[in-house]
VMD Tcl script that builds the backbone (N, CA, C; Angstrom):
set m [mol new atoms 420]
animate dup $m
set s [atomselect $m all]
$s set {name element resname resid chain x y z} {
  {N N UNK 1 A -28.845 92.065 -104.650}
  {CA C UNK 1 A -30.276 91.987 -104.595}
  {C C UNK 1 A -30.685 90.542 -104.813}
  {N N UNK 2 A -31.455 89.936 -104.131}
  {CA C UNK 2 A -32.129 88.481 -104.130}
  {C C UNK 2 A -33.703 88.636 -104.749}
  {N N UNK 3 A -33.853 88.157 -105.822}
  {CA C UNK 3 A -34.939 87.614 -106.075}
  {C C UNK 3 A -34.825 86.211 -106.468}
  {N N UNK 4 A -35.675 85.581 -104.963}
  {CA C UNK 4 A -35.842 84.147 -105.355}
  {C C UNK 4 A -36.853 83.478 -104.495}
  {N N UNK 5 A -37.034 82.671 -103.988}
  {CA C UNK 5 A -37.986 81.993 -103.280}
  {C C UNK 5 A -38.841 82.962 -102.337}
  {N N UNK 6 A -38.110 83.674 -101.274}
  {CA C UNK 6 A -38.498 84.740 -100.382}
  {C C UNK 6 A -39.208 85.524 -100.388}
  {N N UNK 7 A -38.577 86.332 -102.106}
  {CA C UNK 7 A -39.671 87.342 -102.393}
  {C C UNK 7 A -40.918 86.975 -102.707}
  {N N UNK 8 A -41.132 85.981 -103.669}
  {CA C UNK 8 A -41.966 85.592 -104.196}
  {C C UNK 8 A -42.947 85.117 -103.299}
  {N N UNK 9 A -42.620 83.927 -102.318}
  {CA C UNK 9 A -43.611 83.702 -101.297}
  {C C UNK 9 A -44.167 85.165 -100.476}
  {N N UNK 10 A -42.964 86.200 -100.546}
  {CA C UNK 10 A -44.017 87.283 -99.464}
  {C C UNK 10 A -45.121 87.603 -100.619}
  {N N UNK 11 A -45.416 88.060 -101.801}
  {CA C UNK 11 A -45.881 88.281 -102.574}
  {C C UNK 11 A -46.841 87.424 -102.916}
  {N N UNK 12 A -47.077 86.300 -102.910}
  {CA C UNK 12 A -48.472 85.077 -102.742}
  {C C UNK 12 A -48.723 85.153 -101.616}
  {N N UNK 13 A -48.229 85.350 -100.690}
  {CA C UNK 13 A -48.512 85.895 -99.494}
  {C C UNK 13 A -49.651 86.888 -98.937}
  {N N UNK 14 A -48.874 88.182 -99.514}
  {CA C UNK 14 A -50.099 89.209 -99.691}
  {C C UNK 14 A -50.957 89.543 -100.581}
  {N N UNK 15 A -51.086 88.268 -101.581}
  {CA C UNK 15 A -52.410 88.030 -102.500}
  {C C UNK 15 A -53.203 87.287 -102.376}
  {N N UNK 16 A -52.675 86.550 -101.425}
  {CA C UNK 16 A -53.083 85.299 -100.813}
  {C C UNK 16 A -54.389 86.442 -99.255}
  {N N UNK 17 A -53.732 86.452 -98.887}
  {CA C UNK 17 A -54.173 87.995 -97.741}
  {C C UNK 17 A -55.394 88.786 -98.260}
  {N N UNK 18 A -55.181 89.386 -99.315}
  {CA C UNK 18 A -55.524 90.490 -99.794}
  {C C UNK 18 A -57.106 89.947 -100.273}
  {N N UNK 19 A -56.782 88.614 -101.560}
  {CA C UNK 19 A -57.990 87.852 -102.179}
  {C C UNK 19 A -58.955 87.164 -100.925}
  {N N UNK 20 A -58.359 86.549 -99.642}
  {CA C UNK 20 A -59.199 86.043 -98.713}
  {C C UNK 20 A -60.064 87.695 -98.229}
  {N N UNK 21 A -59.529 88.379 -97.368}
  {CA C UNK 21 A -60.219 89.372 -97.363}
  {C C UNK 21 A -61.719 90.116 -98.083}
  {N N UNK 22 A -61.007 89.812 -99.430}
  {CA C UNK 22 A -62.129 90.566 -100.462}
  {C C UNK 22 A -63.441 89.314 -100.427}
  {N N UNK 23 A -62.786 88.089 -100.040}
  {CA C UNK 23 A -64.335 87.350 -100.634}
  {C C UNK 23 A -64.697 86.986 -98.911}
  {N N UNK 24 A -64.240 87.501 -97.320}
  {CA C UNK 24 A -64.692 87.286 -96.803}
  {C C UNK 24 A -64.968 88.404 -96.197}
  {N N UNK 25 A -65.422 89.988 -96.381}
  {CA C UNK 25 A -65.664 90.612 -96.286}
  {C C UNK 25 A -67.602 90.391 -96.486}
  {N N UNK 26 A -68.412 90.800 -95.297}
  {CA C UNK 26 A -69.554 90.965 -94.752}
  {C C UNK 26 A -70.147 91.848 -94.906}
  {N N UNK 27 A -69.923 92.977 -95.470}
  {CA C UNK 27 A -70.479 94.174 -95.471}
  {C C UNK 27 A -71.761 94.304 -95.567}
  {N N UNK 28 A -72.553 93.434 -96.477}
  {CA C UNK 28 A -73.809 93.677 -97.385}
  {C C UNK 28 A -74.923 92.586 -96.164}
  {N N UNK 29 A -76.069 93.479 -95.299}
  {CA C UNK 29 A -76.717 92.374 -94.907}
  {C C UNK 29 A -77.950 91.863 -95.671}
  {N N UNK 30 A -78.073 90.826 -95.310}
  {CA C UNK 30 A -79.685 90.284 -95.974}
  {C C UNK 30 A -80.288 91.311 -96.090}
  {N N UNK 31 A -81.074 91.027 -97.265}
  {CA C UNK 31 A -82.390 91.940 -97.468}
  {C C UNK 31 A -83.353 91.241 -96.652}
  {N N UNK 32 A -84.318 92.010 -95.898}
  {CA C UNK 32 A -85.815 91.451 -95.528}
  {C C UNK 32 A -86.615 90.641 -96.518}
  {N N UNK 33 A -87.140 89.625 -96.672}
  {CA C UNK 33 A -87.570 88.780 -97.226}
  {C C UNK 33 A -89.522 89.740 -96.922}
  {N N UNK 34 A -90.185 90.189 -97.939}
  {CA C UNK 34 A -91.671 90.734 -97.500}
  {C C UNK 34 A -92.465 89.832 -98.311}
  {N N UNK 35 A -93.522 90.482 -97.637}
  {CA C UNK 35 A -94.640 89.306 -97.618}
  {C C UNK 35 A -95.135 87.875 -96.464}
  {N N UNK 36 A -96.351 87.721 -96.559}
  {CA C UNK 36 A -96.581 87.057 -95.577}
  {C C UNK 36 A -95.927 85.714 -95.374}
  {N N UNK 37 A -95.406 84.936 -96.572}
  {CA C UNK 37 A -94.179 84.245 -96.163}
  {C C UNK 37 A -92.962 84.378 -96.334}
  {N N UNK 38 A -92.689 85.968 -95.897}
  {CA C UNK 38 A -91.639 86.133 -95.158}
  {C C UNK 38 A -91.060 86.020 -94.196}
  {N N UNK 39 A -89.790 86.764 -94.153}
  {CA C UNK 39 A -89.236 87.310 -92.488}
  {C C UNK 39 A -89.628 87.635 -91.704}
  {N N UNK 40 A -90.121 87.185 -90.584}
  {CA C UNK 40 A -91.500 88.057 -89.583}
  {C C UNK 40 A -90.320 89.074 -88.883}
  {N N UNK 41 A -90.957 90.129 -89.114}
  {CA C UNK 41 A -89.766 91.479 -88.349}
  {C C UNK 41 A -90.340 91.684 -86.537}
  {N N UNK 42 A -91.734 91.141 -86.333}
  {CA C UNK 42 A -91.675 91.255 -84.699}
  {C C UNK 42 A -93.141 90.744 -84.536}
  {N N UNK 43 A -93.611 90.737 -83.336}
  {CA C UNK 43 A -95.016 90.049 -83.334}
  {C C UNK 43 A -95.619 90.817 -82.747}
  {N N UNK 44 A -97.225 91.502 -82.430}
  {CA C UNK 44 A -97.795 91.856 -81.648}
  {C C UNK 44 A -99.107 90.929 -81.194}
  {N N UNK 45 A -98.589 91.736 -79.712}
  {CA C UNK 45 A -99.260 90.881 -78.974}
  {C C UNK 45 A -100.359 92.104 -78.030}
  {N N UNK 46 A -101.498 91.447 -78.743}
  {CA C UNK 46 A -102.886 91.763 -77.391}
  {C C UNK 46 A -103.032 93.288 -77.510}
  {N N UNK 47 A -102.882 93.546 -78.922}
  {CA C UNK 47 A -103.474 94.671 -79.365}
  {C C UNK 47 A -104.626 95.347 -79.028}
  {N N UNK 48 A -105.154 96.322 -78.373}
  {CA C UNK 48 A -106.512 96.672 -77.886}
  {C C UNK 48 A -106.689 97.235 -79.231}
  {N N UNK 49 A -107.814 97.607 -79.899}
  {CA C UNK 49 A -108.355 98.450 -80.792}
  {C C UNK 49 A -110.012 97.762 -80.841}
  {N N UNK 50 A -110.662 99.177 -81.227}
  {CA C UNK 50 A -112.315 98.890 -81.205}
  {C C UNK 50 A -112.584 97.960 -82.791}
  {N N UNK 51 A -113.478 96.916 -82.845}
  {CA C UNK 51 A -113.689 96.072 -83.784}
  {C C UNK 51 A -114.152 96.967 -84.712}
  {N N UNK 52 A -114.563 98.307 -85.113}
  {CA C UNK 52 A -114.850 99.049 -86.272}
  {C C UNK 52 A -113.512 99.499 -86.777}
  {N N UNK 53 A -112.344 99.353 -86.349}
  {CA C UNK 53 A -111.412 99.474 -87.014}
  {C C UNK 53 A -110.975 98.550 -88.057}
  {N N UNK 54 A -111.118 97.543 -88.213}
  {CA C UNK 54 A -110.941 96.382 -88.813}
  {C C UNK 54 A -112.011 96.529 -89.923}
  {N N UNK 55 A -111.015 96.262 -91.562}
  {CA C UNK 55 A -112.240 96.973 -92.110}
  {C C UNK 55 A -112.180 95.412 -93.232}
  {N N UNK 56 A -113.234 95.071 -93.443}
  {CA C UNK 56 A -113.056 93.442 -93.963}
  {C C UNK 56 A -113.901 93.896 -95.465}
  {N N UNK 57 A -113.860 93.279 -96.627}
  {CA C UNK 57 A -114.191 93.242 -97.939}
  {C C UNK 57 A -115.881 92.239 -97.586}
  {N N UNK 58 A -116.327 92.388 -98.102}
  {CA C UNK 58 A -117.732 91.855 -97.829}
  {C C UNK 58 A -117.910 90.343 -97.908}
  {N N UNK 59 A -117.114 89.886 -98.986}
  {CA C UNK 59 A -117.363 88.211 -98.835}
  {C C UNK 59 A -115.945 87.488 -97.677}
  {N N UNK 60 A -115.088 88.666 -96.878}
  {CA C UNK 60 A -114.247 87.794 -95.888}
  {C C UNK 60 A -112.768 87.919 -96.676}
  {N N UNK 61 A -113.012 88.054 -98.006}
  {CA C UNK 61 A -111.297 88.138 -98.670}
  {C C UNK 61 A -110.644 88.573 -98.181}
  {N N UNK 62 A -110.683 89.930 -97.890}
  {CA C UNK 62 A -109.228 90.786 -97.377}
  {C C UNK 62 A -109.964 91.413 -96.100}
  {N N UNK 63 A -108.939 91.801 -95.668}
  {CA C UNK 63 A -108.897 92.820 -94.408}
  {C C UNK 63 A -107.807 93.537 -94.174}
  {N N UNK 64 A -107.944 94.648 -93.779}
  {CA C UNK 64 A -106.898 95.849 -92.886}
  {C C UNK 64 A -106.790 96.749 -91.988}
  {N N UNK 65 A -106.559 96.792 -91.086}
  {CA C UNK 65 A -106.393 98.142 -90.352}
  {C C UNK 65 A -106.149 98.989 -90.189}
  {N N UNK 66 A -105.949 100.366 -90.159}
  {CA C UNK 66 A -104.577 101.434 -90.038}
  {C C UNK 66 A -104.704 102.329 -88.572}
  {N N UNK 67 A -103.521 102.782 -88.191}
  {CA C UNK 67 A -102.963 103.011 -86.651}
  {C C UNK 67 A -102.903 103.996 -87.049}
  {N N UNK 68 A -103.511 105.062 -86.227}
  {CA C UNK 68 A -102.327 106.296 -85.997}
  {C C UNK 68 A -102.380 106.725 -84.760}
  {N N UNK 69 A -100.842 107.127 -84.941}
  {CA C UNK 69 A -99.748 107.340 -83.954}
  {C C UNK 69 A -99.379 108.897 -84.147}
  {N N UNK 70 A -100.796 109.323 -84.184}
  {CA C UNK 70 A -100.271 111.690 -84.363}
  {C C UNK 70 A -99.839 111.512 -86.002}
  {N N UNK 71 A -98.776 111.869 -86.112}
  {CA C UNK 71 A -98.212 112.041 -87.662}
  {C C UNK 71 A -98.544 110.770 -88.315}
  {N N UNK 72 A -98.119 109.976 -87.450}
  {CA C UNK 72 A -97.848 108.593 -88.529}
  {C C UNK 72 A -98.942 107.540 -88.617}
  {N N UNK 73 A -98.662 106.984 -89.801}
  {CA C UNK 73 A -100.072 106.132 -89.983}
  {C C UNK 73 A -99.259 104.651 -90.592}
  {N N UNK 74 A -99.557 103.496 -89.159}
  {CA C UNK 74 A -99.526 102.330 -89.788}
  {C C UNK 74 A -100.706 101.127 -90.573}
  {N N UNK 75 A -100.598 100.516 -91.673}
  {CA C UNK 75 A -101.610 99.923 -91.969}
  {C C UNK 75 A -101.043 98.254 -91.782}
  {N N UNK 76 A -102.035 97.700 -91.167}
  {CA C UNK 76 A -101.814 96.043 -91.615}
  {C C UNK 76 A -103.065 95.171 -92.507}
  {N N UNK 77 A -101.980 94.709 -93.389}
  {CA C UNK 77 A -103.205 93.775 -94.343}
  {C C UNK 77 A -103.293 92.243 -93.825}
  {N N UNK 78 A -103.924 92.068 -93.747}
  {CA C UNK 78 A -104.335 90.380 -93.192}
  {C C UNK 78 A -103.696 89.323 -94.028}
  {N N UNK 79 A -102.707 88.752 -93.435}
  {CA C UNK 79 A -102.689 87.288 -94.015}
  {C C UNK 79 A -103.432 86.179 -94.648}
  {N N UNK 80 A -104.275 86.155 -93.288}
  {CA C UNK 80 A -105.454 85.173 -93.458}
  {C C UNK 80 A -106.639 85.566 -93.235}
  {N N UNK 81 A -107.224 86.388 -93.997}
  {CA C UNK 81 A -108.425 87.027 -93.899}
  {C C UNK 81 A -109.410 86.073 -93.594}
  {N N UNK 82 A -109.643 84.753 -94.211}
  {CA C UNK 82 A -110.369 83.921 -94.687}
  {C C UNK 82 A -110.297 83.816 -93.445}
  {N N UNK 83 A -109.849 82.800 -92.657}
  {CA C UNK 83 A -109.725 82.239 -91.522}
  {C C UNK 83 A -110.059 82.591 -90.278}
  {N N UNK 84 A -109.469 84.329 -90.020}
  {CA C UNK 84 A -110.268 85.080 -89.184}
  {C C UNK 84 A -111.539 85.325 -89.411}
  {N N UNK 85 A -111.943 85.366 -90.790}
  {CA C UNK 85 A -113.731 86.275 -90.639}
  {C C UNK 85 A -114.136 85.316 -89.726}
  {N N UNK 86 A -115.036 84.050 -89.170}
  {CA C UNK 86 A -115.542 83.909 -88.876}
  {C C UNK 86 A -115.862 84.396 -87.600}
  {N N UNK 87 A -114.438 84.735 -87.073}
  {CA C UNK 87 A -114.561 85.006 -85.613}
  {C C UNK 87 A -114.671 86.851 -85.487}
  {N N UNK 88 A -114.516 87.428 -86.450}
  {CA C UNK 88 A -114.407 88.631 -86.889}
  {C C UNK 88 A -116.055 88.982 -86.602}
  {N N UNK 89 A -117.081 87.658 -87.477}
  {CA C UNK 89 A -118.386 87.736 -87.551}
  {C C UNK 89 A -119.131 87.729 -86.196}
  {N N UNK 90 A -118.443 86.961 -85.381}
  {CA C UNK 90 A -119.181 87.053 -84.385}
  {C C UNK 90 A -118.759 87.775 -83.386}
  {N N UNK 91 A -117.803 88.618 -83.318}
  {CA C UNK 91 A -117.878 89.965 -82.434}
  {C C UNK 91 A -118.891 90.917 -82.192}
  {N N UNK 92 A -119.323 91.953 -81.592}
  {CA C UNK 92 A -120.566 92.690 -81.698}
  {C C UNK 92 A -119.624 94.001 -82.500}
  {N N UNK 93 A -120.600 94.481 -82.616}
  {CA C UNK 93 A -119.889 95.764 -83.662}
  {C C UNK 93 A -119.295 96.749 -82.583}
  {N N UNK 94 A -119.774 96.961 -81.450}
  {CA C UNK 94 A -119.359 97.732 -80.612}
  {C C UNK 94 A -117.870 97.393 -79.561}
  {N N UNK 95 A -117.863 95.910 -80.273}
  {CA C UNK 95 A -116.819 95.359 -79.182}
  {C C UNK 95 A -115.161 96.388 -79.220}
  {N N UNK 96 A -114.866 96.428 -77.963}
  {CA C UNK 96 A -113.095 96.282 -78.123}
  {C C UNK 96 A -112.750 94.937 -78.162}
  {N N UNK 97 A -111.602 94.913 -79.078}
  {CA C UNK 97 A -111.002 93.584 -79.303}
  {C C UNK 97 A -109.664 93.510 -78.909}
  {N N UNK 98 A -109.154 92.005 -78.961}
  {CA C UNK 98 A -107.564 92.323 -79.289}
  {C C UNK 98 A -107.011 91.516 -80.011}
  {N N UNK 99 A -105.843 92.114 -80.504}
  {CA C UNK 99 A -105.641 90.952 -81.877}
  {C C UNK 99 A -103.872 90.557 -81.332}
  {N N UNK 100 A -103.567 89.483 -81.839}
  {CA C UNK 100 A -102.099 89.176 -82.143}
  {C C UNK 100 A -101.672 88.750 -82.979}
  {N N UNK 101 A -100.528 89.110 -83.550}
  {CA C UNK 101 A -100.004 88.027 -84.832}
  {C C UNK 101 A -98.628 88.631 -85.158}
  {N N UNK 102 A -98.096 88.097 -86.482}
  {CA C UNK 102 A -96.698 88.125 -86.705}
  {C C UNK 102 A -96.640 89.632 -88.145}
  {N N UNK 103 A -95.704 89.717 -87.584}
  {CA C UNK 103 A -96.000 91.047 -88.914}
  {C C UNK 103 A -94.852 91.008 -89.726}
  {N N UNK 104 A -95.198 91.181 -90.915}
  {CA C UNK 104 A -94.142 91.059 -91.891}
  {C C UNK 104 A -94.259 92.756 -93.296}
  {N N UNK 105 A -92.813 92.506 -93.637}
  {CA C UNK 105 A -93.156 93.961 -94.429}
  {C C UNK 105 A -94.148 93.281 -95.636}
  {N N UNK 106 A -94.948 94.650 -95.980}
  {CA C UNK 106 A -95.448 94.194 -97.369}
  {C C UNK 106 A -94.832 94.773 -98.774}
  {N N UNK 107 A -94.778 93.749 -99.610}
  {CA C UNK 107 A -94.055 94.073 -100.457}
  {C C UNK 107 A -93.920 95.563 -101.031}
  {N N UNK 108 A -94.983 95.896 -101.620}
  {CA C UNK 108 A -95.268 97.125 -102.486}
  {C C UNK 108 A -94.877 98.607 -101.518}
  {N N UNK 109 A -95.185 98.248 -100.607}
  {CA C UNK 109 A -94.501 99.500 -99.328}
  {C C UNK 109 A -92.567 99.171 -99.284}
  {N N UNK 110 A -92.555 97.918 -99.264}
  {CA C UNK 110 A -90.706 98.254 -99.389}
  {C C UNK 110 A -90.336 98.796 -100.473}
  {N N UNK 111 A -90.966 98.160 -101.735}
  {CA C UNK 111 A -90.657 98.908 -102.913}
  {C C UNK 111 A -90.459 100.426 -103.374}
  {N N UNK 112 A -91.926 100.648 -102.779}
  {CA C UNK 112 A -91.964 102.026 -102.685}
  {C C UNK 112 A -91.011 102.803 -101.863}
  {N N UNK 113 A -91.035 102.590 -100.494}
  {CA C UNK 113 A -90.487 103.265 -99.252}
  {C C UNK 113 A -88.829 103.353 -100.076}
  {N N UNK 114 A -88.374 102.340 -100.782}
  {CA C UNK 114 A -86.809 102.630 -101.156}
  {C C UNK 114 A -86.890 103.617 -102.150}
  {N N UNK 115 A -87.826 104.407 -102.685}
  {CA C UNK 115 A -87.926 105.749 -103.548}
  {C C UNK 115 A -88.316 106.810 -102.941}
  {N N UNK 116 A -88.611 106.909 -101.384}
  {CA C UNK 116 A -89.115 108.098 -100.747}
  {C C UNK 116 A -89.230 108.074 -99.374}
  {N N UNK 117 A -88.565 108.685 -98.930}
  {CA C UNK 117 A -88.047 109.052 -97.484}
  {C C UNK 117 A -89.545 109.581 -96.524}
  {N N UNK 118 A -89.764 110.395 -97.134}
  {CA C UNK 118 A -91.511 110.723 -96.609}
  {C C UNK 118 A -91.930 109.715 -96.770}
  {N N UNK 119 A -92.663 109.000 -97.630}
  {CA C UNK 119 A -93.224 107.408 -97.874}
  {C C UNK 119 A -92.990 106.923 -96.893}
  {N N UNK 120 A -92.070 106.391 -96.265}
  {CA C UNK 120 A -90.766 105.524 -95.563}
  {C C UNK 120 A -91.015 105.663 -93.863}
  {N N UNK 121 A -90.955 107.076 -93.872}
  {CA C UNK 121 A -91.124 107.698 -92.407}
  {C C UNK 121 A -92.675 107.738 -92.211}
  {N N UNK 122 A -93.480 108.788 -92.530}
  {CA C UNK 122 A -94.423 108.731 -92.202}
  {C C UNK 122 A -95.610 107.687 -92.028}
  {N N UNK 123 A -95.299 106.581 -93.432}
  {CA C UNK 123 A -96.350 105.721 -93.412}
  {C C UNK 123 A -95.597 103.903 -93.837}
  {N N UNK 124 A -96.085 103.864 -92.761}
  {CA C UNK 124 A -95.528 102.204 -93.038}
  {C C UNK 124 A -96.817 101.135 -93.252}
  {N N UNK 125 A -96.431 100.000 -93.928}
  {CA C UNK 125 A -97.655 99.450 -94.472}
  {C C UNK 125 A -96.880 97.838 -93.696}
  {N N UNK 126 A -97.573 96.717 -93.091}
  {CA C UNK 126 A -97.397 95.494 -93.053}
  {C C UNK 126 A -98.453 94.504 -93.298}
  {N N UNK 127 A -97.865 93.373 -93.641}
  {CA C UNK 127 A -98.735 92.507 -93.512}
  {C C UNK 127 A -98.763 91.792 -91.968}
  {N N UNK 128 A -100.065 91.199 -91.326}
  {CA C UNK 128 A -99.858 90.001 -90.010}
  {C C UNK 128 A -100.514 89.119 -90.187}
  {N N UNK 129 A -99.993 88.128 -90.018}
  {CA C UNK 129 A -100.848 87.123 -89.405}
  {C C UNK 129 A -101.709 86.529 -88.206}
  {N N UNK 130 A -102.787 86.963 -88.411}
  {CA C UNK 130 A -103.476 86.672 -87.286}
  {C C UNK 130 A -103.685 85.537 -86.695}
  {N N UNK 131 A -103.116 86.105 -85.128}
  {CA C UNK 131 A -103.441 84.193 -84.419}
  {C C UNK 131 A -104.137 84.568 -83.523}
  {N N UNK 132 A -104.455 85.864 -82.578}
  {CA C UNK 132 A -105.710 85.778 -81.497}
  {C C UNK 132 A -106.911 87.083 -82.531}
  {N N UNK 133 A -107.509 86.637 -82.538}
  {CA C UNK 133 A -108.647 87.942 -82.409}
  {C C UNK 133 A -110.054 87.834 -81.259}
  {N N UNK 134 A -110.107 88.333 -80.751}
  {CA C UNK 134 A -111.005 87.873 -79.347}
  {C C UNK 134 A -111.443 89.408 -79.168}
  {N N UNK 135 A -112.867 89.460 -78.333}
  {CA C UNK 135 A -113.225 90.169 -77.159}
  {C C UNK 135 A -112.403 91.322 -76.406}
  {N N UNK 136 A -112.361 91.783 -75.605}
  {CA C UNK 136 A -112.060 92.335 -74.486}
  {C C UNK 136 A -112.824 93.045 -73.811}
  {N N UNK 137 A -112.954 91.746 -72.433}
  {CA C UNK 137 A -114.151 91.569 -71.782}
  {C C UNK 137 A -113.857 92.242 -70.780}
  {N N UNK 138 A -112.908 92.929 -70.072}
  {CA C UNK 138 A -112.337 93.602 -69.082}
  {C C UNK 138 A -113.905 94.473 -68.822}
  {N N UNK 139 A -114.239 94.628 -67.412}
  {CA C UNK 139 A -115.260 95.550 -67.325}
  {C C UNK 139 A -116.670 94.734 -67.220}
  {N N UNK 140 A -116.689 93.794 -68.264}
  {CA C UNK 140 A -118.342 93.617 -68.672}
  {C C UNK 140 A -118.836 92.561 -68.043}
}
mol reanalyze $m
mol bondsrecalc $m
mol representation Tube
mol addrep $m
């Protein structure tokens, strides 16, 4: 029986193997980064919805919307509330509009949504950032 150089190198060998593996193993991906300076998860673009959907706090602070889609109900909270009211103000109340911007998760909905599967599915909450809000003059 030989124990000497041979064995030993196969044996740092396959610890050598074994330890690279374990620390280059990928398994775990990023978490989503939420909030409005976050991870933007996708953008919409040229959203139709009637300007009474858009429901703004009286001095311009906040704003939100919510979608539904039959069962499901999405809400978005405004980034930049501030920035849009003005143009928010001068829409007519009756207008269709369309909006675009970047949407990101909001925090308190990921939080939540990782304690409840109903939560999760049925109702999703984001934040966007608004970069068009305009008219839609089609027709008029």
């Amino acid at each position: 029986m030989h124990i000497g150089g041979e064995a030993n190198s196969d044996i740092e060998e396959a610890v050598a193997k074994a330890t690279g593996a374990l620390f280059s193993w990928s398994g775990c991906k990023k978490q989503v980064k939420c909030g409005c300076d976050g991870d933007v998860l996708r953008s919409m673009t040229n959203e139709l919805m009637d300007r009474s959907q858009i429901i703004y706090s009286s001095d311009g602070s906040s704003a939100y919307f919510t979608v539904s889609n039959g069962y499901y109900y999405d809400t978005y909270y405004f980034c930049n509330p501030g920035e849009v009211y003005p143009k928010f103000k001068e829409l007519a109340e009756d207008d269709q509009i369309i909006l675009s911007g970047d949407l990101y998760w909001e925090c308190t909905y990921m939080m939540n949504s990782s304690n409840s599967s109903y939560y999760s599915y049925y109702y999703k909450v984001y934040n966007i950032n608004v970069t068009e809000l305009k008219s839609y003059l089609y027709g008029k």
